[in-house]
C-alpha positions as CSV (number, residue, x, y, z in Angstrom):
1,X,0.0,0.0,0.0
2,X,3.1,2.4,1.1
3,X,4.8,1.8,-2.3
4,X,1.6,2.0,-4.4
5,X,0.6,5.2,-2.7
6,X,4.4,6.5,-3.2
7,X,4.6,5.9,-7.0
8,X,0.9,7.3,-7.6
9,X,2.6,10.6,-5.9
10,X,5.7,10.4,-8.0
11,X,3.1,10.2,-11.5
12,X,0.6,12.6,-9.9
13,X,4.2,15.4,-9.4
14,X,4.7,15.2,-13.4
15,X,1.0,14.7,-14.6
16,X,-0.5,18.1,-16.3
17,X,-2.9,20.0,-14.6
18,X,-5.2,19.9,-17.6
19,X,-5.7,15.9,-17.7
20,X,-7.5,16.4,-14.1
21,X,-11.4,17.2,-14.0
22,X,-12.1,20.4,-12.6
23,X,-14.8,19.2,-9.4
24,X,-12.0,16.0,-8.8
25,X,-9.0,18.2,-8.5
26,X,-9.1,19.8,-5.1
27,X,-10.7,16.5,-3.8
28,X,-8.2,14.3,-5.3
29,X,-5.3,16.3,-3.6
30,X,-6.6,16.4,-0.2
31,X,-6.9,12.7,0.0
32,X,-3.2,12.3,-0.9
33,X,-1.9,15.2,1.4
34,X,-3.8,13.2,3.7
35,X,-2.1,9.9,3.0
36,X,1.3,11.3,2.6
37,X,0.9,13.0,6.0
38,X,0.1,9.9,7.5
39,X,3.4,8.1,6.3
40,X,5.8,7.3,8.9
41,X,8.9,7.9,6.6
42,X,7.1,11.1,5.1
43,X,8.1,14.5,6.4
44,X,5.4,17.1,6.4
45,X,7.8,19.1,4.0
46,X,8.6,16.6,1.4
47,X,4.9,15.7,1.0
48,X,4.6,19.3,0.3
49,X,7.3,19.4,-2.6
50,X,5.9,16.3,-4.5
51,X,2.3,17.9,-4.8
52,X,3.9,21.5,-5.1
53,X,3.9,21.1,-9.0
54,X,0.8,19.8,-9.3
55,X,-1.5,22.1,-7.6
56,X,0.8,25.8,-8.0
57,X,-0.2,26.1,-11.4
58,X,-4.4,26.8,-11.7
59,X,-5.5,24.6,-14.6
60,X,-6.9,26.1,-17.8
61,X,-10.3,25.4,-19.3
62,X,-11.4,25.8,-22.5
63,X,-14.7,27.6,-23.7
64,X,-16.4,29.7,-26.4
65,X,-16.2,32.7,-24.4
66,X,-12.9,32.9,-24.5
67,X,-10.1,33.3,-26.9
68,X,-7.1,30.8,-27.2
69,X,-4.0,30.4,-29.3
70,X,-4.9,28.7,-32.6
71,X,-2.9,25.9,-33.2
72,X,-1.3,25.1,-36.3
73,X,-3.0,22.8,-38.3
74,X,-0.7,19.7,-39.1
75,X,-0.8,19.6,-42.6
76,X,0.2,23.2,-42.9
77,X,3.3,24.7,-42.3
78,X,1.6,28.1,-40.7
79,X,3.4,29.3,-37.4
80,X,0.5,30.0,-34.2
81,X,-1.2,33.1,-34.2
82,X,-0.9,35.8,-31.6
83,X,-4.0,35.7,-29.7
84,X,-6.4,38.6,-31.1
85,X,-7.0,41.8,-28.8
86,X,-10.5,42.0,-27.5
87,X,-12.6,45.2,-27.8
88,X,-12.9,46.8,-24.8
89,X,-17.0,48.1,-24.4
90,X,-16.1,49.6,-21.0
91,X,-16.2,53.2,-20.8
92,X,-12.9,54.5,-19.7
93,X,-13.1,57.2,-16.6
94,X,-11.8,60.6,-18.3
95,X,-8.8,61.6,-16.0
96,X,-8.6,64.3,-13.2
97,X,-9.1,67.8,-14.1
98,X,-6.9,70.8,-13.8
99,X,-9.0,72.0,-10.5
100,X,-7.8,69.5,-8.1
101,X,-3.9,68.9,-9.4
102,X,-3.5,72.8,-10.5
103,X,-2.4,71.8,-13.6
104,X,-4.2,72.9,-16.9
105,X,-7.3,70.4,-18.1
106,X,-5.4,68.1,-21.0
107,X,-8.1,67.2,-23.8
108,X,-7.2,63.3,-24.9
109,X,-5.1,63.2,-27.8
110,X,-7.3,61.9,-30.5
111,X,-6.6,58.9,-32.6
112,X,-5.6,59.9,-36.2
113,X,-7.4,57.3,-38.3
114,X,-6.4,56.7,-41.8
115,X,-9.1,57.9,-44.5
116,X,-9.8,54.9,-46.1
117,X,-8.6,54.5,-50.2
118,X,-11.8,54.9,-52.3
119,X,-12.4,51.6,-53.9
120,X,-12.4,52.5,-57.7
121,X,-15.3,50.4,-59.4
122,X,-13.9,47.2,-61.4
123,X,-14.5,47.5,-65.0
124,X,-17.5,45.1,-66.2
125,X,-15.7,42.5,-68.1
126,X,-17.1,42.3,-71.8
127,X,-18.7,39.1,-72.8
128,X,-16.5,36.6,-74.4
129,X,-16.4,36.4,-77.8
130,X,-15.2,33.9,-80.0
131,X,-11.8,34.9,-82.2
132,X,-12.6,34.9,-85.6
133,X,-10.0,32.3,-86.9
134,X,-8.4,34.3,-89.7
135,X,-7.4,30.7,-91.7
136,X,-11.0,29.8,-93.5
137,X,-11.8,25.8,-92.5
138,X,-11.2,24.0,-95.0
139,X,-14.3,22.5,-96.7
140,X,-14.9,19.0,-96.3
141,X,-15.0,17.2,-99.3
142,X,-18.5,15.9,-100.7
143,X,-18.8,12.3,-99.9
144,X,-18.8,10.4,-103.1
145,X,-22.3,8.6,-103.8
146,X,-21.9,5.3,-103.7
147,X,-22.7,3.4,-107.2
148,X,-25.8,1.9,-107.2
149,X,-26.0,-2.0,-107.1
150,X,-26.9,-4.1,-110.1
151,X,-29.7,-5.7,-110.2
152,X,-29.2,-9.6,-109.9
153,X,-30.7,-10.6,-113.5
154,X,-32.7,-14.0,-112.9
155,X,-32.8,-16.8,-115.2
156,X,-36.1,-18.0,-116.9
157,X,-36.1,-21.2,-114.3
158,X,-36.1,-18.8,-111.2
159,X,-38.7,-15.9,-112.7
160,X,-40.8,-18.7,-113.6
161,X,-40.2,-19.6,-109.6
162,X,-41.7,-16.4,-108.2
163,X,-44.6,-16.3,-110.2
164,X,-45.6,-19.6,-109.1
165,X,-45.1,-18.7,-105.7
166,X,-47.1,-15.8,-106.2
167,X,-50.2,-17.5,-107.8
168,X,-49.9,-20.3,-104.9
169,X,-50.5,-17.4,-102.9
170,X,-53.4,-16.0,-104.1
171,X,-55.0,-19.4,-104.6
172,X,-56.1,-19.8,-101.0
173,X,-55.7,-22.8,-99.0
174,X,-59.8,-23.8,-98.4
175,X,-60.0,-26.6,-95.5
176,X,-58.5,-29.8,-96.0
177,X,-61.3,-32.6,-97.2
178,X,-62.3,-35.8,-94.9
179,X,-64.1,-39.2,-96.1
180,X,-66.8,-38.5,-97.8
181,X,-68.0,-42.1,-98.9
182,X,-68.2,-45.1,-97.2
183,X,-65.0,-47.0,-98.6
184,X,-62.8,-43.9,-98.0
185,X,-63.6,-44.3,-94.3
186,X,-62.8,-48.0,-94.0
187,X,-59.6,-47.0,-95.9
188,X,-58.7,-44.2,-93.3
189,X,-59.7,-46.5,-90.2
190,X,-57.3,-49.0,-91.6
191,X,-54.5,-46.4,-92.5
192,X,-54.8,-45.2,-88.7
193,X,-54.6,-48.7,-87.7
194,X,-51.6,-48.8,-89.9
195,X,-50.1,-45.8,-88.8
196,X,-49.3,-44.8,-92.3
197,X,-50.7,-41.9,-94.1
198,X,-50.2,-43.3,-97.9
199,X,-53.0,-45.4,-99.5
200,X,-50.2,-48.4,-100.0
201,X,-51.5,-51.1,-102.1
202,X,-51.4,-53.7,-99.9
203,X,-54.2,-51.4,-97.6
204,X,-55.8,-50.9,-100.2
205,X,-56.3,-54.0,-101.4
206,X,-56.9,-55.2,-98.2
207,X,-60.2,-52.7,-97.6
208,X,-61.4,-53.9,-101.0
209,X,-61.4,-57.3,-99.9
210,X,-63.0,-56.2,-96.9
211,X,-65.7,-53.7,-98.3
212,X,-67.1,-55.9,-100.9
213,X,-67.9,-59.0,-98.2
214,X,-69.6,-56.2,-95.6
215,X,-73.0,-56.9,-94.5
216,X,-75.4,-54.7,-94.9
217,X,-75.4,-53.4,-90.9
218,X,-71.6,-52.9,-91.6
219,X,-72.1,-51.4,-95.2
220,X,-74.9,-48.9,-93.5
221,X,-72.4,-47.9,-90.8
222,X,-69.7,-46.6,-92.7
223,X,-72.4,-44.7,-94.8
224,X,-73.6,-43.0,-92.0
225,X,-70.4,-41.8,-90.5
226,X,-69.5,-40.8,-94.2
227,X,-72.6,-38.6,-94.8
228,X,-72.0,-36.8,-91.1
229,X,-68.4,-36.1,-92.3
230,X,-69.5,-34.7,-95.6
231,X,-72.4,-32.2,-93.9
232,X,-69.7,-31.0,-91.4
233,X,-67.4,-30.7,-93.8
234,X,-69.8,-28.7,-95.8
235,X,-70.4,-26.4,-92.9
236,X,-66.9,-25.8,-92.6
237,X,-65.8,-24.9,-96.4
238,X,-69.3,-22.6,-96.2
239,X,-67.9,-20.8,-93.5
240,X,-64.2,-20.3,-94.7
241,X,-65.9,-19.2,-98.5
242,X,-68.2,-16.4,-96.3
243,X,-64.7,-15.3,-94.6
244,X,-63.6,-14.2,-97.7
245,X,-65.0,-11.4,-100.0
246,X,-66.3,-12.5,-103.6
247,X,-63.1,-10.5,-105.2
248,X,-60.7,-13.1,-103.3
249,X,-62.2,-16.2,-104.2
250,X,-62.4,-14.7,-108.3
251,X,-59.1,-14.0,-107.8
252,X,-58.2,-17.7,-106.3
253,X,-60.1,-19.0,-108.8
254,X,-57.6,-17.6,-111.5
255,X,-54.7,-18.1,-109.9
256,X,-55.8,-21.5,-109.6
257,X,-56.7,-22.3,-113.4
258,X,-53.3,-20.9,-114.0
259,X,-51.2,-23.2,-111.2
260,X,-53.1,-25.9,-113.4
261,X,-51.9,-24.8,-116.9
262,X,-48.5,-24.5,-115.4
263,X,-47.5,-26.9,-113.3
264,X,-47.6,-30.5,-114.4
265,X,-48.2,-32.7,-111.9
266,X,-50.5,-34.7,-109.8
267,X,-52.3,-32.5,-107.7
268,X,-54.6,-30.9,-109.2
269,X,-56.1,-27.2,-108.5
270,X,-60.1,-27.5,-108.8
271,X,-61.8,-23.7,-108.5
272,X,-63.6,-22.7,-104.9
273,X,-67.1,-22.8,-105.0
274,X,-69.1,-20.0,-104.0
275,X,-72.6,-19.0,-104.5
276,X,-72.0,-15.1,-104.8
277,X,-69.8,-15.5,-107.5
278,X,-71.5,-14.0,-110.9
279,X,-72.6,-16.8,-113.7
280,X,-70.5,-17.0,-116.1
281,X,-71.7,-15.3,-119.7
282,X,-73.5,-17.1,-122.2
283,X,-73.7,-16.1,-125.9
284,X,-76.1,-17.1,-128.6
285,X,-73.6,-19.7,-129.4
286,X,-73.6,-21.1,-126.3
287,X,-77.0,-21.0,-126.1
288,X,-77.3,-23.1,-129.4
289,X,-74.6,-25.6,-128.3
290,X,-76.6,-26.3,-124.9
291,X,-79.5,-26.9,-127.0
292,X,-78.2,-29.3,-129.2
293,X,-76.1,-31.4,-126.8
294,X,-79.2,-31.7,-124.3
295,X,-81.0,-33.8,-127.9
296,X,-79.0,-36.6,-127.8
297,X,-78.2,-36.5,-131.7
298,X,-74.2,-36.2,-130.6
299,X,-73.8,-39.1,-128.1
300,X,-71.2,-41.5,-127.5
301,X,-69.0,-38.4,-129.6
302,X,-65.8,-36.7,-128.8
303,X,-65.9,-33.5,-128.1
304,X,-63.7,-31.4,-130.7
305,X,-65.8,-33.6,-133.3
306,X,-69.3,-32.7,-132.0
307,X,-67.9,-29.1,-131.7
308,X,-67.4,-29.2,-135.4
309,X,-70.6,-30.1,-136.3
310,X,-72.4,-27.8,-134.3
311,X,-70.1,-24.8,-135.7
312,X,-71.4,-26.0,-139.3
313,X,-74.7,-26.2,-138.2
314,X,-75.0,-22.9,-136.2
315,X,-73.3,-20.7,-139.5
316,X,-75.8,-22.8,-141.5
317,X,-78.5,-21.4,-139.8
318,X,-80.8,-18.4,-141.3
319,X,-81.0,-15.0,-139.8
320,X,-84.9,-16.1,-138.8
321,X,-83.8,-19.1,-136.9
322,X,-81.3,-17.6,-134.9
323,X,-83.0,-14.5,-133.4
324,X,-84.4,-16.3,-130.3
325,X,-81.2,-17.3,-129.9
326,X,-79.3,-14.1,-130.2
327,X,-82.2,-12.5,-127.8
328,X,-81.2,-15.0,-125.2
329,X,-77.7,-13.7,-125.5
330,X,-78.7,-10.3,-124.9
331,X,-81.0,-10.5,-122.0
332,X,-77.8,-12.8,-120.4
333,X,-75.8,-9.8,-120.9
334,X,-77.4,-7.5,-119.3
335,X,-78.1,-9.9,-116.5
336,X,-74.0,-10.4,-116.4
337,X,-73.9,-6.4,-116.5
338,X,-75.7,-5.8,-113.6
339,X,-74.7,-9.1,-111.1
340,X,-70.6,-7.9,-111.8
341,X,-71.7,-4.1,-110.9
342,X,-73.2,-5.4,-108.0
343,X,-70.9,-8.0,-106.6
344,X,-67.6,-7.0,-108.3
345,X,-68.5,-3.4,-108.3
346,X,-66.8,-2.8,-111.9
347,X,-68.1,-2.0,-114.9
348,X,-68.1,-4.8,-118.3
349,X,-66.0,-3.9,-120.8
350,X,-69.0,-4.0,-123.7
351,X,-65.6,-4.6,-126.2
352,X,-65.0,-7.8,-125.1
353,X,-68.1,-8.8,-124.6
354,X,-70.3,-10.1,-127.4
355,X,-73.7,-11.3,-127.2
């Protein structure tokens, strides 16, 4: 305890005043004076000269209201400031006058102040402009257009390529066809079975075996699932026709005869069928050519030869004989007129058109 008490002394005789707290100062070294006086190898006046340097010095504290040395800033090289002088507000007493001394009244010197330099006004600064650069800038030079690029000439095989596409295009795609009869619906049963989707011959000639030994339950079957394909069916082509205007399926119906005259092969493009399409014209001569077919006198004939004949006949005829004819042609004409203003909304070329 003696030697614990001694060192704190020793530190307390070179600690700074400042690192104390201001209330635990006095108390702090009033409880050591104490505890140093109470030491047996103590005197009374060595106690006194180890707290001495502590306690001579009153400590400094810092606030607003008063002014302190600024300290340099580290990162500076500035040298601390003389503390500023403070203004004095106090009212100094004027000193004593001539009465009581016997010496003349002295009026205080007054303080010769410096007029201060007029501040002469700062020119206004003219906006910035932009030095006309005496060298002219040289012109850029006109971008060269670039030639225009040759059209790829196509050979006959790949024009005739396009247009087909094209026509395919315009030809509409109407819904795709189911059995319609009672042998094509054994045929497709048995192709399901078959998993195969080509008439082979061997199915084939497997469901004619089979259809010509049916029954007539099985025979009356199949002919009932095949007329409930064809009246759906029906429903559904009627309904994809309506979707389209008359205009479409007329021109469908020429791109198609034209896909037929140009391609050779297999499939085959029949026209669409719709109701709102206009009737086809009928001259005299057609009129005349019904007429003779529908009597029977050309039967079992080809067709360019009975053609022949009825040309003969019909040049043969007199003027008489073939007015009924020729007024059948006109009223057809006007009929065709009027149906192709109303549906096609064009009008008939009478040029081209002979009755």
């Amino acid at each position: 305890m003696i030697v614990q008490t001694h060192r704190a002394l020793a530190r307390l005789s070179h600690c700074s005043p400042q690192c104390l707290d201001k209330h635990g100062l006095s108390a702090l070294g009033f409880n050591l004076t104490r505890v140093a006086l109470r030491r047996p190898y103590l005197g009374r006046h060595e106690a006194t000269d180890i707290l001495r340097p502590a306690f001579q010095t009153p400590p400094l504290y810092r606030s607003y209201a008063t002014d302190a040395v600024s300290r340099p800033k580290a990162h500076t090289g500035r040298t601390t400031t003389a503390p500023r002088k403070k203004t004095s507000t106090a009212k100094t007493t004027p000193p004593a006058t001539g009465v009581e001394t016997g010496a003349a009244p002295s009026k205080p010197a007054a303080k010769k102040t410096k007029p201060k330099a007029k501040s002469k006004p700062k020119p206004k600064s003219k906006p910035r402009t932009k030095a006309k650069s005496t060298k002219a800038r040289k012109k850029s030079p006109k971008t060269k257009a670039k030639p225009a690029k040759k059209k790829k000439t196509l050979k006959p095989e790949e024009k005739e390529r396009l247009v087909v596409k094209e026509l395919k295009a315009k030809a509409l795609s109407p819904p795709k066809r189911v059995a319609n009869s009672a042998f094509a619906v054994l045929l497709a049963e048995k192709q399901r079975e078959a998993r195969t989707f080509e008439s082979s011959g061997s199915v084939a000639k497997e469901c004619s075996k089979m259809y010509r030994s049916f029954t007539p339950e099985q025979r009356e079957h199949y002919n009932h699932i095949a007329n409930h394909n064809k009246a759906s069916y029906d429903s559904t082509y009627r309904n994809w026709i309506l979707s389209h205007s008359p205009i479409q399926i007329l021109e469908a119906n020429t791109a198609r005869a034209a896909l037929q005259k140009r391609l050779k092969s297999h499939r085959s493009w029949p026209k669409l069928r719709d109701e709102r399409l206009v009737t086809g014209l009928r001259t005299s001569f057609a009129k005349f050519n019904a007429q003779r077919h529908r009597s029977g006198d050309f039967a079992g004939m080809k067709l360019g030869e009975a053609a022949k004949l009825i040309g003969a006949e019909w040049r043969a005829l007199s003027e008489n004989d073939k007015k009924p004819f020729l007024q059948e042609g006109k009223e057809d004409l006007a009929r065709y007129e009027q149906e192709v203003k109303a549906v096609y909304n064009r009008d008939v070329k009478r040029a081209t058109v002979k009755a």
